[in-house]
C-alpha positions as MATLAB code, in Angstrom:
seq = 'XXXXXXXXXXXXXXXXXXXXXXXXXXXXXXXXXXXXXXXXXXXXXXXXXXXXXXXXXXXXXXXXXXXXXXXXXXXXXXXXXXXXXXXXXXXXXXXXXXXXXXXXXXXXXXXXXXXXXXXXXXXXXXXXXXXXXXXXXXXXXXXXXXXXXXXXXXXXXXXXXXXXXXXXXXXXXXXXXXXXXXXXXXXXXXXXXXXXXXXXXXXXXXXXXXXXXXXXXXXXXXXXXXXXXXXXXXXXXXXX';
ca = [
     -26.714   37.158   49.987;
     -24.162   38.113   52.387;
     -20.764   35.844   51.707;
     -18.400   35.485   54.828;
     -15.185   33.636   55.468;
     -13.151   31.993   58.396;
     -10.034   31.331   57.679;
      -9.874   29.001   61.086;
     -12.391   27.139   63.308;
     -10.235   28.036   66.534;
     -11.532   30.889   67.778;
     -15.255   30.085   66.777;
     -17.650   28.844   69.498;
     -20.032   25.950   67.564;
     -23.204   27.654   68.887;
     -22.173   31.184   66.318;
     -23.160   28.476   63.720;
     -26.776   27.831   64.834;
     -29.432   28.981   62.053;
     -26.599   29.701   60.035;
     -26.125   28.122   56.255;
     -22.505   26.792   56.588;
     -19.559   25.488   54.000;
     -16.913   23.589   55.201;
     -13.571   23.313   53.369;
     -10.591   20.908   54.297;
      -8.798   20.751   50.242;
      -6.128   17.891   51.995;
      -7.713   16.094   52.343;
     -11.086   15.282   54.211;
     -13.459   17.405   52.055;
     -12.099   15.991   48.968;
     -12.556   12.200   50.744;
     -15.816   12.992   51.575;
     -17.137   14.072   48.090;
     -14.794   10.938   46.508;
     -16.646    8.827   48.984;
     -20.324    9.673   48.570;
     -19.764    9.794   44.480;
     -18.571    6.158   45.130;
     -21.518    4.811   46.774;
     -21.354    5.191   50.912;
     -24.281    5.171   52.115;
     -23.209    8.140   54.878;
     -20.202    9.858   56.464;
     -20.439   10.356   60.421;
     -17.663   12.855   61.135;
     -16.305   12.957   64.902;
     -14.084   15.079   66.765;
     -11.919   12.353   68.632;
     -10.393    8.973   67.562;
     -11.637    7.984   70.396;
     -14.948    8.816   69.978;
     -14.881    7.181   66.302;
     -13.955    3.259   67.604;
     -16.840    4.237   70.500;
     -19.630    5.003   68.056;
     -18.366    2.181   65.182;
     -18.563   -0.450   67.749;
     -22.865    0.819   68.691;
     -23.086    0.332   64.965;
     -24.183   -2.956   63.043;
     -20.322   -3.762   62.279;
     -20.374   -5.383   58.851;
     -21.829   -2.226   57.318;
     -19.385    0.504   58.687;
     -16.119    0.940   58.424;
     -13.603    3.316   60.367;
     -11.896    5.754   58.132;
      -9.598    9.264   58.153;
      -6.222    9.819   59.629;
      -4.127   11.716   62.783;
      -1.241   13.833   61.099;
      -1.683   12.696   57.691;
      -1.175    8.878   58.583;
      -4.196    6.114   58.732;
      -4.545    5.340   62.365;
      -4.094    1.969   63.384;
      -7.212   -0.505   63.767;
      -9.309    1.958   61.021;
     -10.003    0.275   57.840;
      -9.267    3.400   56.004;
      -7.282    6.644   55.899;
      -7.552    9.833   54.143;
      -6.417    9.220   50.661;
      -9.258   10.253   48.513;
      -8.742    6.967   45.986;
      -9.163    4.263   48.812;
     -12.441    5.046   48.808;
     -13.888    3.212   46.238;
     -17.255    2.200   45.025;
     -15.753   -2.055   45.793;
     -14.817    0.110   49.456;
     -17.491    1.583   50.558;
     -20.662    1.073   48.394;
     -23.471    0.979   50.512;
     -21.308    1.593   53.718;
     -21.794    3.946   56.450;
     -18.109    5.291   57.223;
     -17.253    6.812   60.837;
     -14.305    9.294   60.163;
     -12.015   11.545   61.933;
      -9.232   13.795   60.386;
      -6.820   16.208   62.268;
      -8.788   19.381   60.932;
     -11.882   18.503   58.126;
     -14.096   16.145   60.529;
     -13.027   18.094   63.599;
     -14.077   21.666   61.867;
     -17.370   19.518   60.713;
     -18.467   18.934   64.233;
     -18.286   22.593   65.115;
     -20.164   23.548   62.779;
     -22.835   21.191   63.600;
     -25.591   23.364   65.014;
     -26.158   25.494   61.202;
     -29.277   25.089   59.768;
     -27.634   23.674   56.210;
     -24.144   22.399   56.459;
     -22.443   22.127   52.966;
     -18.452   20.257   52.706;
     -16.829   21.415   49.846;
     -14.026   20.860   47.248;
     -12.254   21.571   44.390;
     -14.174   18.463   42.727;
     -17.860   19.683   43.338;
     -17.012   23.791   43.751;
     -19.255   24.434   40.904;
     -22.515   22.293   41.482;
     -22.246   23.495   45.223;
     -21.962   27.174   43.966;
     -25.238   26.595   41.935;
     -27.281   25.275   45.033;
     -26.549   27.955   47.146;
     -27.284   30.362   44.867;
     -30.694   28.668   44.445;
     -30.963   28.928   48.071;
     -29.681   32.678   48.720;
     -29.107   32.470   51.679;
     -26.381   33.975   53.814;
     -22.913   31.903   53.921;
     -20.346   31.273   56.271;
     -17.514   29.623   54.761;
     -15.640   27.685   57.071;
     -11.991   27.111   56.341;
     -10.637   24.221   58.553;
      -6.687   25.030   58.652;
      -3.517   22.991   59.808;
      -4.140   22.409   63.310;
      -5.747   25.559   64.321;
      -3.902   28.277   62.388;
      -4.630   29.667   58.232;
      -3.719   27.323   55.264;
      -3.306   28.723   51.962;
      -5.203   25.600   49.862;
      -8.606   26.004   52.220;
      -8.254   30.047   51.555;
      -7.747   29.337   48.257;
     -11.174   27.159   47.233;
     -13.168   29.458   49.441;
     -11.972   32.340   47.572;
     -12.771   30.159   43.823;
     -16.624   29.633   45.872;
     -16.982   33.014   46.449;
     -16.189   33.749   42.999;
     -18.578   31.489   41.637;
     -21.224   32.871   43.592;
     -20.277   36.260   42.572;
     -20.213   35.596   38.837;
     -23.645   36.355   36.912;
     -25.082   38.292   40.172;
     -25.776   41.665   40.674;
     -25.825   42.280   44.205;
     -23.471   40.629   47.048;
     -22.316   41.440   50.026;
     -18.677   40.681   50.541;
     -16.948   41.111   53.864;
     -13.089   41.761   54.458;
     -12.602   37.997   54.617;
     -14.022   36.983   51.425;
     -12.708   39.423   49.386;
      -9.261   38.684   50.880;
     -10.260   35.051   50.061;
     -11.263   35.954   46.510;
      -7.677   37.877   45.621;
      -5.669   34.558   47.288;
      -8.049   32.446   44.399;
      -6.802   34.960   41.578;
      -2.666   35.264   42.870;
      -2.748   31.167   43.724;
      -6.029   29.303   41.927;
      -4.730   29.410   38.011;
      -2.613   26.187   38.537;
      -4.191   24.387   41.394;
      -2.101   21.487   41.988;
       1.107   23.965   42.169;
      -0.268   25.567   44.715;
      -1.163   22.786   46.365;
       2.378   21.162   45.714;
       4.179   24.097   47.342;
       1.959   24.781   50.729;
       3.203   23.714   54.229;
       0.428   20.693   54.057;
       0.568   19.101   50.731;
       4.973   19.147   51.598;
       4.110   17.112   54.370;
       1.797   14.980   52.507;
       4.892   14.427   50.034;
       7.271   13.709   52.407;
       4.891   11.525   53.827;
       4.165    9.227   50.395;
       0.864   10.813   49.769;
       1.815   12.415   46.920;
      -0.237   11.742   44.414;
      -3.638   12.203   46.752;
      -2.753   16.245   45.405;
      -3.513   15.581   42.335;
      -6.878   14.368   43.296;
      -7.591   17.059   45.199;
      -6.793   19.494   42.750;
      -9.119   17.865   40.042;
     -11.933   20.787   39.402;
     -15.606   20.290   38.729;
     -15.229   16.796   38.108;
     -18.225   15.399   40.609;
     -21.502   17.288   41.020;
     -21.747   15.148   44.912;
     -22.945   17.727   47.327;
     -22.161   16.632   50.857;
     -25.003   17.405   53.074;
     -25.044   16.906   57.092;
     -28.286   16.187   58.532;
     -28.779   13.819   61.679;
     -25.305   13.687   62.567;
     -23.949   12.504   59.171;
     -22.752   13.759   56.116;
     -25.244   12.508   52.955;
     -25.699   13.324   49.236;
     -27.870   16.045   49.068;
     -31.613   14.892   47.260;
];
């Protein structure tokens, strides 16, 4: 098992994903939405690339069953029923709902990746159960860090370095490249108090300053789901 990591989608063209086995990681806040969101009951997540493109494919769909969700720089964006706070989507929400989302960098990095033959989302909430399937599968894995608008965040590097680790532990023989080792020593300087670090990056600031400060302590709640996100026919569904 050969364990890679991208720190940013940007300069990644989608088909370098194709046949690939493929983790995406946005900590703040679409992964952790995701996983909250499927552990609560939605039927499916179909992530897009444009706001645009989200009211287009929510109005082809039968409307009292979906629901728009996600955000554009941290903010819910007007006429969608939902933002990106983790703990508005709740079982009452979105049981049995199919929920077309966009966020700045999670749903956008998502779409990229679209073309890998399995297509994991990850979080600090489901690290471990994810960690567990892949190692059942052994395959190769690309973990895909989706940034702050194009360029390296520390919380993304952060989890992917804690999944590498977990995939590590107990095995013999890896192959680590560059990335994911540098990955791995961010998760042992940053990953001992999680919601710290996540307190003090660039992203969760803004989230703060923004009155989304207590999504961070959502996201930085560890192993507490055993949801595995799984995309297959254009949405994101619990893996069987």
């Amino acid at each position: 098992m050969k364990l890679d990591v991208l720190f940013s989608p940007v300069l990644i063209d989608e088909l370098f994903f194709t046949g690939k086995t493929t983790v995406v990681i946005d900590i703040l806040r679409a992964s952790t939405t995701i996983v909250f969101a499927l552990a609560n009951g939605a039927k499916e997540i179909v992530p897009v690339g444009t706001v645009e493109f989200a009211v287009k494919v929510s109005g082809g769909m039968f409307g009292g069953q979906t629901l728009l969700g996600g955000e554009r720089n941290t903010k819910k964006i007007e006429g969608f029923a939902l933002g990106n706070s983790p703990s508005e989507y709740t079982s009452e929400t979105v049981g049995g709902k199919i929920i077309v989302f966009y966020s700045t960098n999670g749903s956008r990095a998502i779409v990229k990746a679209k073309y890998s033959d399995n297509l994991f989302i990850c979080s600090f909430n489901n690290i471990k159960a994810l960690a567990k399937h892949l190692n059942k599968l052994n395959e190769d894995v690309i973990i895909l860090c989706s940034g702050n608008n194009n360029f390296f965040c520390l919380e993304d590097s952060v989890c992917a370095g804690m999944l590498v680790n977990e995939l590590i532990t107990g095995k013999k023989i890896n192959e680590l490249t560059d990335a994911s080792i540098s990955a791995m020593t961010l998760f042992k300087a940053f990953g001992k108090d999680i919601y710290k670090m996540l307190s003090e990056t660039e992203h969760g600031q803004l989230l703060i300053k923004n009155g989304y400060g207590e999504d961070l302590k959502v996201c930085s709640q560890l192993n507490n789901m055993d949801v595995i996100p799984f995309y297959s026919g254009n949405a994101i569904k619990v893996l069987k």
